[in-house]
C-alpha positions, 0 to 999 in steps of 0.5 A, a space after each residue: 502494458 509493461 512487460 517486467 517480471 519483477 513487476 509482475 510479481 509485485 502486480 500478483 502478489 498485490 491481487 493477491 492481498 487484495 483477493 486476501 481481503 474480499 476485494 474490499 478497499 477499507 478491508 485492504 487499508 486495515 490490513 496494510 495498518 495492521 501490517 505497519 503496526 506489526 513491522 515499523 522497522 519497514 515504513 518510513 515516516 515522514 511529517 507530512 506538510 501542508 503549504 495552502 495554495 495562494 490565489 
């Protein structure tokens, strides 16, 4: 495993979330919604294209 303390922050603060929301990945989903709705200013959109792939 890599051994950065930048990333390791990042790591705990993401256990922590996730702790924050009972270890539950739909809970967890809500709440980073949430989190978006709240802030906007801090997520980039960006349309999402979808090409089929040909055979």
């Amino acid at each position: 495993m890599i051994k950065e303390p930048t990333l390791e922050v990042i790591w705990e603060a993401r256990r922590r979330i996730y702790a924050k929301c009972d270890n539950d990945p739909v809970k967890l989903v809500q709440y980073y919604i949430e989190r978006q709705k709240e802030n906007p200013e801090r997520f980039i959109s960006s349309p999402i294209t979808y090409k089929p792939h040909k055979n």
